[in-house]
One Martini backbone bead per residue (centre of mass of N, CA, C, O) as a GRO file, in nm:
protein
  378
    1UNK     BB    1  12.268  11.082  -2.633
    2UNK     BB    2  12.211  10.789  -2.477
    3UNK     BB    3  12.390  10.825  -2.309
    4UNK     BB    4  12.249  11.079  -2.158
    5UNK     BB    5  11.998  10.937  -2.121
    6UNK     BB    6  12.103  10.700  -1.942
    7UNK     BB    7  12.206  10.904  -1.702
    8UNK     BB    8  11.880  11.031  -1.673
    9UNK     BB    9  11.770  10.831  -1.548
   10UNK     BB   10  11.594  10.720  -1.323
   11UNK     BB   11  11.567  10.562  -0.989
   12UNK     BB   12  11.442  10.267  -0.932
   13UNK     BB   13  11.266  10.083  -0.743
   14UNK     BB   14  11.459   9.857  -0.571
   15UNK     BB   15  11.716   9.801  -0.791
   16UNK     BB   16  11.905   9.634  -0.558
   17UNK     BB   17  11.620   9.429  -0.436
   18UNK     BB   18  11.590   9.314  -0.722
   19UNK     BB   19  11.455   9.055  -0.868
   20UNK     BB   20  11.379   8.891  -1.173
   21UNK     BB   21  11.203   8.623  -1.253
   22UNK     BB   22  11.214   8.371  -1.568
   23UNK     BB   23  11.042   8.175  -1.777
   24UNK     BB   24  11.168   7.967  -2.035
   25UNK     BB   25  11.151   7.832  -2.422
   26UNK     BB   26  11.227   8.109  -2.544
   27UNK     BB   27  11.237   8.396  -2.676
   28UNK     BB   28  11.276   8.741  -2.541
   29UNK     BB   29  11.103   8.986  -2.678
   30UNK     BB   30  10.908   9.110  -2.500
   31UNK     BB   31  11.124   9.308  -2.334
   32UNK     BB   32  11.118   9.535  -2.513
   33UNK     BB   33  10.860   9.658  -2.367
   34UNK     BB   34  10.968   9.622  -2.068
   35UNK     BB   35  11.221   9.825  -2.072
   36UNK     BB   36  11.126  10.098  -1.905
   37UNK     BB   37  11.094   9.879  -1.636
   38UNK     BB   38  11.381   9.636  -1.681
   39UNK     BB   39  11.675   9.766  -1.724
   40UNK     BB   40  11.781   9.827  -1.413
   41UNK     BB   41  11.723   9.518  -1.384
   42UNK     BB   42  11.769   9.188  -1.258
   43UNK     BB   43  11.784   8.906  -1.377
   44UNK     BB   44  11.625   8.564  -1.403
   45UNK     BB   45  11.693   8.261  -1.605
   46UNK     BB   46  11.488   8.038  -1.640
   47UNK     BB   47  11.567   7.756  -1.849
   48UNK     BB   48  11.364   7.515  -2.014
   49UNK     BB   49  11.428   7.237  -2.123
   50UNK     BB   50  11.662   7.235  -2.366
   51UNK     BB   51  11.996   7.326  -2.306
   52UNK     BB   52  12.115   7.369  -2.626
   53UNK     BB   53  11.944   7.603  -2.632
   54UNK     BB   54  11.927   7.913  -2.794
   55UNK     BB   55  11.874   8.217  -2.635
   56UNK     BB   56  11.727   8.543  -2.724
   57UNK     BB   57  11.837   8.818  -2.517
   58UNK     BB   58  11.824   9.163  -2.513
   59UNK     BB   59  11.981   9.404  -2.522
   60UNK     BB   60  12.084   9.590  -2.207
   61UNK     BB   61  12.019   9.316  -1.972
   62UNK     BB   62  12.076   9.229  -1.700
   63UNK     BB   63  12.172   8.874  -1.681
   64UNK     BB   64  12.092   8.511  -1.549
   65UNK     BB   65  12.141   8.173  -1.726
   66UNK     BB   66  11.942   7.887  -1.665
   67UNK     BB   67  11.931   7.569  -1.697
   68UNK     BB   68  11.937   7.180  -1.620
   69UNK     BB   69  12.255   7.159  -1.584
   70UNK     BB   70  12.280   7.398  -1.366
   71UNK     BB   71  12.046   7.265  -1.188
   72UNK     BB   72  12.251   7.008  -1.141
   73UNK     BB   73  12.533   7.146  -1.062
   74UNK     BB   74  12.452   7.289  -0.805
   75UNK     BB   75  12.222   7.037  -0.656
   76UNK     BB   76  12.224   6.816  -0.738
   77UNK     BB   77  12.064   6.581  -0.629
   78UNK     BB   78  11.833   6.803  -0.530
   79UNK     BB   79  11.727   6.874  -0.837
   80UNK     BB   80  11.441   6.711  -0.764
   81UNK     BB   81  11.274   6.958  -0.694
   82UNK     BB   82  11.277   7.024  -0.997
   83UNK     BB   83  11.111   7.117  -1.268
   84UNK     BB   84  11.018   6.956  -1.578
   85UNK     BB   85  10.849   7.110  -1.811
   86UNK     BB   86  10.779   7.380  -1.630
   87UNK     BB   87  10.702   7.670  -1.497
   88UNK     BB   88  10.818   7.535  -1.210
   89UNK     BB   89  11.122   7.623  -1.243
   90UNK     BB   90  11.156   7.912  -1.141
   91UNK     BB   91  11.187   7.893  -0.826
   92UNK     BB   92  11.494   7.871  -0.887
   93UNK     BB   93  11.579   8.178  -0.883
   94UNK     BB   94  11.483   8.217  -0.599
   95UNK     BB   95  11.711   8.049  -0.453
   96UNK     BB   96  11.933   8.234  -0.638
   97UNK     BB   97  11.922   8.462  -0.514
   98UNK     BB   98  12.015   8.791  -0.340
   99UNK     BB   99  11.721   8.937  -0.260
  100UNK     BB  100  11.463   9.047  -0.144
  101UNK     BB  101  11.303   9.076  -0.404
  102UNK     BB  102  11.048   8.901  -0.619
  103UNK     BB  103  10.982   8.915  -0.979
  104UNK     BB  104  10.735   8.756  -1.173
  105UNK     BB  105  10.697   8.626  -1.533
  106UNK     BB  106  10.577   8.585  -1.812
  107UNK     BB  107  10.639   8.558  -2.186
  108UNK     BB  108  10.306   8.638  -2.234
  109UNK     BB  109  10.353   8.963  -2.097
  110UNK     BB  110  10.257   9.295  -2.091
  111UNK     BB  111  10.189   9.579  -2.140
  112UNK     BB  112   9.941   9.740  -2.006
  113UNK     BB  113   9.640   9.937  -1.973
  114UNK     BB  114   9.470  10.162  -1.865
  115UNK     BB  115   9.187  10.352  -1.935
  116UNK     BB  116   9.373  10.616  -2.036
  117UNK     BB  117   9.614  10.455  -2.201
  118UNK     BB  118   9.834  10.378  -1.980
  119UNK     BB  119  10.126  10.258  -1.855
  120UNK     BB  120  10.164   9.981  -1.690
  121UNK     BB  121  10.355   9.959  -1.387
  122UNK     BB  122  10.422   9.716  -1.206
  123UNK     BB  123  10.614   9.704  -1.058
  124UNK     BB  124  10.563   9.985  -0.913
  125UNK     BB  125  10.296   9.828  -0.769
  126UNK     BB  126  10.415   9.624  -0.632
  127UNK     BB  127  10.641   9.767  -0.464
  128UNK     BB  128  10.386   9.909  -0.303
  129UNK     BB  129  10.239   9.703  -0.169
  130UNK     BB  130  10.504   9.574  -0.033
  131UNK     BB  131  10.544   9.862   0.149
  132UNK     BB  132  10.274   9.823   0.269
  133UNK     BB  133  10.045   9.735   0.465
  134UNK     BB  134   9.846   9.496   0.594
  135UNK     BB  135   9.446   9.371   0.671
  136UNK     BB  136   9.406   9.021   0.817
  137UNK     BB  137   9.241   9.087   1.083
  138UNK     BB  138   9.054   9.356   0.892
  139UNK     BB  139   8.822   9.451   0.689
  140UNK     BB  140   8.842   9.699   0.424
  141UNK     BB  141   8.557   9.836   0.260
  142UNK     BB  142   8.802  10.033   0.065
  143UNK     BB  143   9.036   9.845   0.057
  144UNK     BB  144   9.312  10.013   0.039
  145UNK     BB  145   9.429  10.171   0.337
  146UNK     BB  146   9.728  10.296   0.186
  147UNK     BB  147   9.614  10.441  -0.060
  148UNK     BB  148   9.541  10.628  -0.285
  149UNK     BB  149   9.230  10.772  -0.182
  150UNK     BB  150   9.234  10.598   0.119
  151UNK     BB  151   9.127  10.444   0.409
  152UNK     BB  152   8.936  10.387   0.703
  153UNK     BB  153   8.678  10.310   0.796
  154UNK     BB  154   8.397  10.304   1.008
  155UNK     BB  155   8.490  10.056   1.223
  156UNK     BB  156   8.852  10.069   1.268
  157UNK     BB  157   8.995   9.959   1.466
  158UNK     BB  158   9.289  10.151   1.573
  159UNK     BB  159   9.456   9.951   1.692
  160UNK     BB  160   9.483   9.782   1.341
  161UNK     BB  161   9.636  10.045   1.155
  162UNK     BB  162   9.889   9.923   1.095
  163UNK     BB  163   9.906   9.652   1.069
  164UNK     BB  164  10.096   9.440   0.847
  165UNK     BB  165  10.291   9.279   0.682
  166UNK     BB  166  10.390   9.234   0.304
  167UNK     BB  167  10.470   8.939   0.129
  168UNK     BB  168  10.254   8.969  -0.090
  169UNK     BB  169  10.181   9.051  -0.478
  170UNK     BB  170   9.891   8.988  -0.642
  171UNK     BB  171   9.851   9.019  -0.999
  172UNK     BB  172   9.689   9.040  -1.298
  173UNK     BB  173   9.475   9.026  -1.615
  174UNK     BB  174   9.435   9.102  -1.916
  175UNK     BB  175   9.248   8.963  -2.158
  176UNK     BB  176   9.346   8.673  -2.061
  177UNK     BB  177   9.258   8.445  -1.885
  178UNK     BB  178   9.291   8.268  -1.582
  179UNK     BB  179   9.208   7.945  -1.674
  180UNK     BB  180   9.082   7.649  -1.688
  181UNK     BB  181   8.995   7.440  -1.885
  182UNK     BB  182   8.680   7.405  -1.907
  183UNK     BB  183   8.635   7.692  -1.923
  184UNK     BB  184   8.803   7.756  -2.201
  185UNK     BB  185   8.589   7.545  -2.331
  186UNK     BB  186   8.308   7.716  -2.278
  187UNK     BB  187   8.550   8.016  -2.318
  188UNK     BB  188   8.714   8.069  -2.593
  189UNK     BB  189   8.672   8.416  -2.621
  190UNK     BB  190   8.716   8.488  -2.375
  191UNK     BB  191   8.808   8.897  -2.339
  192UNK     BB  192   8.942   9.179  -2.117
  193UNK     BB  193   8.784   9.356  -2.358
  194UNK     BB  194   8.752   9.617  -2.577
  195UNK     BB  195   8.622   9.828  -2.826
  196UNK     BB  196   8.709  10.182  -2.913
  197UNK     BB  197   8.798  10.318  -3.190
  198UNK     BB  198   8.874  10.067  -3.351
  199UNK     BB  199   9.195  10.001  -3.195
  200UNK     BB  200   9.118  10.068  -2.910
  201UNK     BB  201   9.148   9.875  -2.610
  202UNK     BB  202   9.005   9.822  -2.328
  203UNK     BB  203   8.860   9.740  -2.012
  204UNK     BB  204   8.607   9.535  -1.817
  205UNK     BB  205   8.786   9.433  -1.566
  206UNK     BB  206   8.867   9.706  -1.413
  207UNK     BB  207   9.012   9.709  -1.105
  208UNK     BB  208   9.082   9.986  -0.874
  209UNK     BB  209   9.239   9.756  -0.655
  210UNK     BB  210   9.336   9.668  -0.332
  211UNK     BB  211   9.370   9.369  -0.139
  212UNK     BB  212   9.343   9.172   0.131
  213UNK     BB  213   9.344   8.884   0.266
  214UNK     BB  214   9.200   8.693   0.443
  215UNK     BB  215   9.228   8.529   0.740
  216UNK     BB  216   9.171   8.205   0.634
  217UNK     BB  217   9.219   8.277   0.308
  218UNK     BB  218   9.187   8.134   0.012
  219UNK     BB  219   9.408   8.122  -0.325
  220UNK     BB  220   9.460   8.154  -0.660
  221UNK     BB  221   9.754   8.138  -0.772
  222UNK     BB  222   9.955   8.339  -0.974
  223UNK     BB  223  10.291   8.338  -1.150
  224UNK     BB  224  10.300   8.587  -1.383
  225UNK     BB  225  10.213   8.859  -1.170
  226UNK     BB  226  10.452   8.790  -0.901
  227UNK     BB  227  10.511   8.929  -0.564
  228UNK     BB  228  10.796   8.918  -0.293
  229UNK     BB  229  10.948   8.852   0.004
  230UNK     BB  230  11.223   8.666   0.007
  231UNK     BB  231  11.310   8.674   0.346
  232UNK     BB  232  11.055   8.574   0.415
  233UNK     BB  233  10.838   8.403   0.220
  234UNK     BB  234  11.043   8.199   0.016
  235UNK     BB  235  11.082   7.916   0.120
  236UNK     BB  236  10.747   7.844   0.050
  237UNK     BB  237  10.802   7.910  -0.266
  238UNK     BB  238  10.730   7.643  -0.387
  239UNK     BB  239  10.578   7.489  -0.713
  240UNK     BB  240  10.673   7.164  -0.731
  241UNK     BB  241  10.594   6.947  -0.865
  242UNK     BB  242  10.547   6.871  -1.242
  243UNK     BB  243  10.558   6.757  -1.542
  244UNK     BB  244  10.781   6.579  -1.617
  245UNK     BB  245  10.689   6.267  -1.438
  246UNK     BB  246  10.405   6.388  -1.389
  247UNK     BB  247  10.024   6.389  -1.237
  248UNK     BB  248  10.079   6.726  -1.271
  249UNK     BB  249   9.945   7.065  -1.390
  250UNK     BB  250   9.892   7.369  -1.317
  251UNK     BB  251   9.984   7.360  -1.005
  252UNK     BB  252  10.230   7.536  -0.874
  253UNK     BB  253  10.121   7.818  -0.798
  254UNK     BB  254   9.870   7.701  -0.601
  255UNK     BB  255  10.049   7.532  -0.415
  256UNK     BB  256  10.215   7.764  -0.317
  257UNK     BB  257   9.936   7.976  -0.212
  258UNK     BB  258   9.857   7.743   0.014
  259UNK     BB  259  10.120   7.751   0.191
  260UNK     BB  260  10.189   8.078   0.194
  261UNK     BB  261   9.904   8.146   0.335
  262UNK     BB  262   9.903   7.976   0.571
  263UNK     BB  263  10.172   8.108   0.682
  264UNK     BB  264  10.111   8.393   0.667
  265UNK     BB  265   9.861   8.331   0.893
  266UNK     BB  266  10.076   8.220   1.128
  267UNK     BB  267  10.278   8.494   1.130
  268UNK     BB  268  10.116   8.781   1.056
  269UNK     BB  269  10.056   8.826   0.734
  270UNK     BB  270  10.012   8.969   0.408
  271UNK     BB  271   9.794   8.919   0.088
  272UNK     BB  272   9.796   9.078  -0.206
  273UNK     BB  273   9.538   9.177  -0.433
  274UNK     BB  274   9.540   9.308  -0.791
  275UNK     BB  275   9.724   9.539  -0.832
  276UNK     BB  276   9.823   9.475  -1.089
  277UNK     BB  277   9.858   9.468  -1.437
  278UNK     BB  278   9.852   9.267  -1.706
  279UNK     BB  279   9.929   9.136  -2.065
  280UNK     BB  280   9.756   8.840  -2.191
  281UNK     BB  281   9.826   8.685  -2.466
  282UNK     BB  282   9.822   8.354  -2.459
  283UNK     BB  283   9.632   8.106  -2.527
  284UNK     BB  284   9.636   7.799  -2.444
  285UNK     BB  285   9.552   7.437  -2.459
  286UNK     BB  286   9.280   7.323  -2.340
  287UNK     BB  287   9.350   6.992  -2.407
  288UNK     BB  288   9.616   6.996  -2.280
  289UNK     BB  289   9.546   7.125  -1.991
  290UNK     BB  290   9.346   6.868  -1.945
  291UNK     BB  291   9.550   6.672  -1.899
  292UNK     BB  292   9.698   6.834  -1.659
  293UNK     BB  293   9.482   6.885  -1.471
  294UNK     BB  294   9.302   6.624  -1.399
  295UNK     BB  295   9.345   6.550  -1.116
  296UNK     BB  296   9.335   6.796  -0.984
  297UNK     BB  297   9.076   6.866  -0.987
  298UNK     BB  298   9.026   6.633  -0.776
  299UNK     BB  299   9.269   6.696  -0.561
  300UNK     BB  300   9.151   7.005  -0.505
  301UNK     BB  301   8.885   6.847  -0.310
  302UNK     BB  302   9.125   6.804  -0.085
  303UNK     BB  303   9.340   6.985  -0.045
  304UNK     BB  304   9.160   7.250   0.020
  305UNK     BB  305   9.058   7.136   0.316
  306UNK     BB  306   9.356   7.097   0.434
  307UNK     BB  307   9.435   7.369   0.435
  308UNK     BB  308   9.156   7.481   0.606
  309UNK     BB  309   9.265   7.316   0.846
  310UNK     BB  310   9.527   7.347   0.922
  311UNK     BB  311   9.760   7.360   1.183
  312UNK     BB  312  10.020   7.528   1.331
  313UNK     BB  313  10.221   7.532   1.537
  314UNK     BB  314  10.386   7.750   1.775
  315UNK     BB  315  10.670   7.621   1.725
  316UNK     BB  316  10.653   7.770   1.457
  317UNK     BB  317  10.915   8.041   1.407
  318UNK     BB  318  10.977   7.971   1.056
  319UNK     BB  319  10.927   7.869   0.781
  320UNK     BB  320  11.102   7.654   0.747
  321UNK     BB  321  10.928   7.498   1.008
  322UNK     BB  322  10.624   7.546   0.887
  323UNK     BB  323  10.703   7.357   0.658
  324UNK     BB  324  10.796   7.110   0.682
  325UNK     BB  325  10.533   7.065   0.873
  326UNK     BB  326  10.350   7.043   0.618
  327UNK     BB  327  10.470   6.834   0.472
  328UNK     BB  328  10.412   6.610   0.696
  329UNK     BB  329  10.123   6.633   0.645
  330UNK     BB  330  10.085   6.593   0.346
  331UNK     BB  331  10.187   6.312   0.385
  332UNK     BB  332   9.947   6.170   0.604
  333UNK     BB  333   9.677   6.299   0.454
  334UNK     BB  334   9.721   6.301   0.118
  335UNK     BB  335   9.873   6.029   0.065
  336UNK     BB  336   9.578   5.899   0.071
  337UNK     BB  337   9.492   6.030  -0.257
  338UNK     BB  338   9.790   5.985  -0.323
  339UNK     BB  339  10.129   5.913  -0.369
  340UNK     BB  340  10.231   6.163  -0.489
  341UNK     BB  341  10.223   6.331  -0.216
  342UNK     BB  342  10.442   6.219  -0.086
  343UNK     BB  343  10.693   6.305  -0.281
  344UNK     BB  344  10.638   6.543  -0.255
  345UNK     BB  345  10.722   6.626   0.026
  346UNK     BB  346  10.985   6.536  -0.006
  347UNK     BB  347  11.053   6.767  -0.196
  348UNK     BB  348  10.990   6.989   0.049
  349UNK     BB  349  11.220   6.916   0.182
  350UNK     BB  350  11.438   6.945  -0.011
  351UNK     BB  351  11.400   7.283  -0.056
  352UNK     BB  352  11.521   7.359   0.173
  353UNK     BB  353  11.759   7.258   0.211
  354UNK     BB  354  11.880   7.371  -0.045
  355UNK     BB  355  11.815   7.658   0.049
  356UNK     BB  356  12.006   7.638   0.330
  357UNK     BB  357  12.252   7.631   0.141
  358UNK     BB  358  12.246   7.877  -0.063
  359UNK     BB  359  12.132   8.068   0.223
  360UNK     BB  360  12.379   8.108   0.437
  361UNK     BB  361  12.522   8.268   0.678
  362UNK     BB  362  12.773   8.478   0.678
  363UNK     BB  363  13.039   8.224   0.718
  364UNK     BB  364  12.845   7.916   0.750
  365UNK     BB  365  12.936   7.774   0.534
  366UNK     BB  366  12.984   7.485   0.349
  367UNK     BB  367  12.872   7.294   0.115
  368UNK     BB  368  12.763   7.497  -0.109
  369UNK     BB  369  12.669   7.491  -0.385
  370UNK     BB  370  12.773   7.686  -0.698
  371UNK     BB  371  12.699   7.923  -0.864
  372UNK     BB  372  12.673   8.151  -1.117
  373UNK     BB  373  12.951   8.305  -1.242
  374UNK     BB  374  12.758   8.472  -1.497
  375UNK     BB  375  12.745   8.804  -1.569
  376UNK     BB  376  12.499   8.970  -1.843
  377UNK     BB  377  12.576   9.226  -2.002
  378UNK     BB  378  12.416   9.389  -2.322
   0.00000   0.00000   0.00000
């Protein structure tokens, strides 16, 4: 009968078009909540930390697990673009997917529920975003005109109603805020939801909406649950140096977001926030994250004004010459307000390089380093 149940199961949106990338340095039990949603696509699991440690990923899963033997093996000399101990590790995922698209997620994150209490298939909102068109070089007042139940209002000019391509769909979080540290112990107990009929838990700031970021506005990246075009603007999302052996850490996706935002801004592409939810279970230690994010806190104030202010040349028109271009800058502007940022740029120079041997056009392979073998369904 399971077989049966199995054989007649619907087949889920770009099945074979997406990957799945997952860091983690746990049991992967979470997974289970979102078997009916990621049981028929393929995962990429970053395992970060001590790569001699078994995690156990739950049985009937299609996935490839890399751990640091692996990412040394595979990137070589290289393998220094990537981040130790800090789930900016992730990244390494997408470099070796060959998928168009790709979902990551943390594994503190779960199935949320919408207001009537239904089970929210991310993925499949997140993959609804990103193949309708956005709208960043006009704001359209009704949130997303390409969504059901909604259109373009009055004084939408006709012209610019096809929209841009959709590069990025930035998903939000249930129960625990993304906050920084200060945030975090200003607000140690606040919540995104309530109680309602006993154990029944519903949300106080479910915002049934999607909207496009306009053009020339940054916004704080969150990386638990974010997809996006991995052909189109994959090369940028290199999530930086981090954790282990550096002056500074939770600033992966934020500067991810920084770089992708600027490049799809120059390129004419657009990124969505909204929809979808998940819930997020577990608040870190926010005394621990303020160690981690010290410096950022006040780097992030020099950051941002460089990133609003960047202008990438016209012949840059390929994500990876605006990267290139733009690490190039980093390198510049940035380097006066710390070394790490010189060593950053460096390393986004490698990242590319990196990238550009991993995903070469069939035929023209030279040395690229080889990944990995084993492709695991239990």
């Amino acid at each position: 009968m399971s077989q049966l149940y199995s054989s007649m199961k619907p087949t889920p949106m770009l099945k074979d078009e997406l990957d799945i990338v997952i860091p983690t340095i746990r049991n992967l039990d979470f997974l289970e909540m979102w078997r009916p949603f990621f049981e028929q696509y393929h995962l990429i699991i970053v395992q970060d930390g001590d790569p001699s440690r078994t995690i156990n990923i739950p049985k009937g899963f299609d996935y490839e697990l890399y751990n640091r033997n692996d990412i040394n093996r595979i990137l070589g000399p290289k393998s220094s673009c990537i981040s130790f101990k800090d789930s900016a590790c992730r990244c390494f995922g997408y470099m070796v997917s060959k998928k168009k698209y790709i979902y990551t997620i943390d594994d503190d994150c779960f199935v949320a529920k919408d207001p009537s209490g239904k089970d929210i298939n991310a993925l499949e909102q997140h993959i609804k975003n990103l193949l309708s068109p956005s709208t960043p070089h006009f704001f359209n007042t009704l949130y997303d005109p390409y969504g059901d139940g909604a259109d373009f209002v009055r004084g939408y000019p006709f012209s610019m109603r096809e929209g841009a391509i959709t590069a990025v769909s930035h998903g939000l979080w249930l129960n625990i805020p993304d906050y920084d540290a200060p945030t975090q112990l200003v607000k140690p107990l606040e919540r995104n939801f309530r109680k309602v009929y006993l154990s029944i838990q519903l949300p106080i700031l479910y915002v049934d909406a999607v909207m496009t970021i306009p053009k020339g506005t940054l916004f704080p990246m969150c990386g638990m649950n974010l997809a996006f075009d991995r052909e189109l603007i994959g090369p940028a999302m290199y999530f930086g140096l981090m954790g282990d052996g550096q002056p500074i850490g939770r600033y992966d996706d934020m500067w991810a977001g920084w770089c992708v935002k600027v490049i799809c801004d120059h390129m004419g592409w657009g990124v969505k926030t909204g929809l979808p939810y998940i819930w997020h279970s577990k608040a870190s230690n926010p005394f621990v994250n303020l160690r981690k994010e010290y410096n950022g806190i006040f780097w992030q104030e020099e950051a941002i004004p460089f990133f609003q202010s960047v202008t990438l040349p016209k012949e840059c028109d390929s994500v990876q010459q605006c990267y290139i271009e733009l690490a190039k800058l980093v390198k510049e502007k940035l380097g006066k307000v710390d070394p790490y940022f010189i060593k950053l740029a460096d390393r986004m120079v490698t990242w590319i390089e990196a990238w550009e041997e991993l995903n070469a056009p069939k035929g023209t392979e030279t040395n690229a380093p080889k990944g990995k073998d084993e492709k695991v369904t239990e």
